[in-house]
C-alpha positions in Angstrom: -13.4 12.9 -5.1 -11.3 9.8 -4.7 -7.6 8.8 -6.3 -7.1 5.4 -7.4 -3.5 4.0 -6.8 -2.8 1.2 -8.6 0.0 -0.2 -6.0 1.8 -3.4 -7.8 5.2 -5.0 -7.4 6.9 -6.5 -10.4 9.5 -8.0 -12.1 12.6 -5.7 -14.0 10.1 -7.0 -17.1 6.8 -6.0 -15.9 6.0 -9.4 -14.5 3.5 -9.6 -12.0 2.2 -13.4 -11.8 2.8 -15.5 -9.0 4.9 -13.3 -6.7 4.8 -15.5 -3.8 5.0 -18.7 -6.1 1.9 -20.5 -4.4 0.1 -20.3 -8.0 2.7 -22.8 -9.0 3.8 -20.6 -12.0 7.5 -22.2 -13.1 9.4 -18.5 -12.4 7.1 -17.2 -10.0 8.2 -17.0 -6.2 10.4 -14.1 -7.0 9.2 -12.2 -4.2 11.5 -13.1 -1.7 14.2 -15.1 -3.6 16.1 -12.2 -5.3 16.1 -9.8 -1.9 17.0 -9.5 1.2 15.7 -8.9 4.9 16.7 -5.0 4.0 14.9 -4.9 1.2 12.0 -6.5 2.8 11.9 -4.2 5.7 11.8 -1.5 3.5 9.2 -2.4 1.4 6.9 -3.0 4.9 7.4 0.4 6.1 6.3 1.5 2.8 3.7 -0.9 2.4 2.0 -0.1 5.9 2.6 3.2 5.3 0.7 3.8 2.4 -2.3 1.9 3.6 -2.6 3.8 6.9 -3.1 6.6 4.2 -5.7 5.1 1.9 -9.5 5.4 2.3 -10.4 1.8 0.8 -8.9 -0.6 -1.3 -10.4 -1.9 -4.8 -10.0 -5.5 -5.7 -10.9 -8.1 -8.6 -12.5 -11.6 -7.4 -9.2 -13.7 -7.7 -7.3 -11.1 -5.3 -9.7 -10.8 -3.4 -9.9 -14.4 -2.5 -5.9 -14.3 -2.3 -5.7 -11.8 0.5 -8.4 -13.4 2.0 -6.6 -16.8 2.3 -3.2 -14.4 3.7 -5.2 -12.7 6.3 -5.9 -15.9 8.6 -5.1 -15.3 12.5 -2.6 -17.8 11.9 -0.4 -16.0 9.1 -0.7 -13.4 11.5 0.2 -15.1 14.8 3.6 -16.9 12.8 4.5 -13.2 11.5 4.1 -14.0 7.8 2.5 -10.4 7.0 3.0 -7.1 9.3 0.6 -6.9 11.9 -0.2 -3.3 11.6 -0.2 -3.5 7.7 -2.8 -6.3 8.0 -5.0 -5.1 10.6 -5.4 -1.7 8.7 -6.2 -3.8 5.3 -8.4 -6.2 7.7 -10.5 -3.1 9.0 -10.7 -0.8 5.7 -14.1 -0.5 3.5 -12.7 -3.2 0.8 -15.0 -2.9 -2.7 -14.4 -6.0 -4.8 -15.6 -6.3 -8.6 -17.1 -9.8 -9.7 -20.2 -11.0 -10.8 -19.5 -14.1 -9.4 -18.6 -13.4 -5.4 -21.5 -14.6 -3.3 -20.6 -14.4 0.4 -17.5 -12.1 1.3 -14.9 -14.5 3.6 -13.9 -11.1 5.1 -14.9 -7.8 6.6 -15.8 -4.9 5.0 -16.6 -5.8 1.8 -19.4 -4.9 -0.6 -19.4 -6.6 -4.1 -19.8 -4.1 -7.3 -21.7 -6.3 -9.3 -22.9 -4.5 -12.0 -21.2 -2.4 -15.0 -18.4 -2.5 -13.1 -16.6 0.8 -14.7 -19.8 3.0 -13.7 -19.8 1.2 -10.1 -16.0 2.4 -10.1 -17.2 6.0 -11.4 -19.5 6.5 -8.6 -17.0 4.7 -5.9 -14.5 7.6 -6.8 -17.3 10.3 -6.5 -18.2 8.8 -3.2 -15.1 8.4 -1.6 -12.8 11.2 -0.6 -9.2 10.1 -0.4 -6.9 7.3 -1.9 -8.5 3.6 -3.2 -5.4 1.5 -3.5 -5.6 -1.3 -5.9 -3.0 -4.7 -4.8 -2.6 -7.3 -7.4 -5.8 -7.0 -9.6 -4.1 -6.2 -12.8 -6.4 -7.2 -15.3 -9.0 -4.7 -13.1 -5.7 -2.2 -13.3 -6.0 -2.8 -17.2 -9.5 -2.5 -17.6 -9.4 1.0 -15.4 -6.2 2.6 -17.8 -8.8 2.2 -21.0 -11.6 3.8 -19.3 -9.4 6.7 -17.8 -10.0 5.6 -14.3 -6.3 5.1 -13.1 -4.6 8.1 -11.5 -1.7 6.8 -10.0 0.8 3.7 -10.4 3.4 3.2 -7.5 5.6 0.5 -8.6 7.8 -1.8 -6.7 10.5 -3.1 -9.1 12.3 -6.3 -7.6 15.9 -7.2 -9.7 15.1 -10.1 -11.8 13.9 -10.7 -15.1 11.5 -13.3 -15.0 11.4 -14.0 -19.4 7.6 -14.8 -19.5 4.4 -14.8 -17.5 1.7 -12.5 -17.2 2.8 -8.5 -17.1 1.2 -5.7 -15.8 0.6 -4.3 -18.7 0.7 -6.0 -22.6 -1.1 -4.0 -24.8 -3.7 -0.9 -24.4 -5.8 0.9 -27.2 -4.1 4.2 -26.8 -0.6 5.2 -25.8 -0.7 6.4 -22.2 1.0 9.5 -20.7 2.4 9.3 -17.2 4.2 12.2 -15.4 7.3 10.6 -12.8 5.8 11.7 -9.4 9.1 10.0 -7.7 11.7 7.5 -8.0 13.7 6.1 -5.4 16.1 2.8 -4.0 14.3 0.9 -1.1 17.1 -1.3 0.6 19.6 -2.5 -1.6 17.6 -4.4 -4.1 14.6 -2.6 -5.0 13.4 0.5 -6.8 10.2 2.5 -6.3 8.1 4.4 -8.9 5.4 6.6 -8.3 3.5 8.0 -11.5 0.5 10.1 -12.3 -1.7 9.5 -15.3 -1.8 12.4 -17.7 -5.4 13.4 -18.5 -6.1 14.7 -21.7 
């Protein structure tokens, strides 16, 4: 039976638009302007880390098409992601939820098309391990209604962004977590790891 890891980094707010500011979002880029090269280096470790651990990865169309566009030969060759972070996401089973994708721009992927929360159902049945979700948080949303999310591990950078989307605004219930870990990463950041408490 397979975990899925909702793996998200966000603002002191719960901001998680535009991180890299290429969205064009006016207080998004936030990624790397409030840290520094520690706190970067930290995050990579942890980053690679924990997909050298995972099974799969689970995306929505609009990340999908994100890390697509990141995981060029050439962001690679200039250094702009970790080799051995993107080579792992590169060559891992990648399942992607839109009913619009037609032809995948990168290995490994098969489409779920169809009710997407019983395609999600079956890929946890089917796959024995972790399924980390990046970015995707409306997907993330959608998954904490229907009880599908069983872990959050949260990256929290120091800044308040004020507006823009968050990773979570409202949900029909309250939702239980259980604090798993908590920890500094370099000098800036602070890492959460939750489980979602089932009934």
């Amino acid at each position: 039976m397979g975990k899925i890891v909702l793996t998200s980094n966000m603002t002191l707010d719960g901001v998680v638009q535009d991180p890299d500011g290429a969205e064009g979002f006016a207080r998004g880029g936030w990624f790397h302007r409030f840290v520094g090269a520690g706190d970067l280096q930290d995050w990579t470790v942890r980053e690679t880390r924990e997909a050298l651990e995972a099974e799969a990865l689970l995306l929505g169309g609009r990340s999908n098409e994100w890390f697509a566009d990141r995981m060029t030969e050439r962001n690679l060759a200039e250094g702009r992601v970790s080799p051995e972070w993107a080579n792992r996401v590169r060559s891992m089973p990648k399942y992607v939820v839109s009913s619009t994708l037609e032809e995948p721009r990168w290995s490994n992927v098969t489409v779920l098309r169809g009710d997407a929360m019983k395609e999600v159902s079956e890929l946890k049945r089917k796959v024995d391990g972790q399924i980390l979700i990046y970015a995707s948080y409306q997907l993330a949303r959608t998954l904490m209604e229907h009880d599908l999310l069983d872990e959050l591990r949260l990256v929290v950078f120091p800044v308040v962004a004020g507006s823009g989307l968050r990773l979570f605004d409202e949900t029909g219930e309250t939702k239980p977590l259980h604090l798993v870990e908590t920890r500094k990463m370099g000098e800036g950041l602070v890492f959460h790891n939750y489980e979602v408490v089932r009934g």
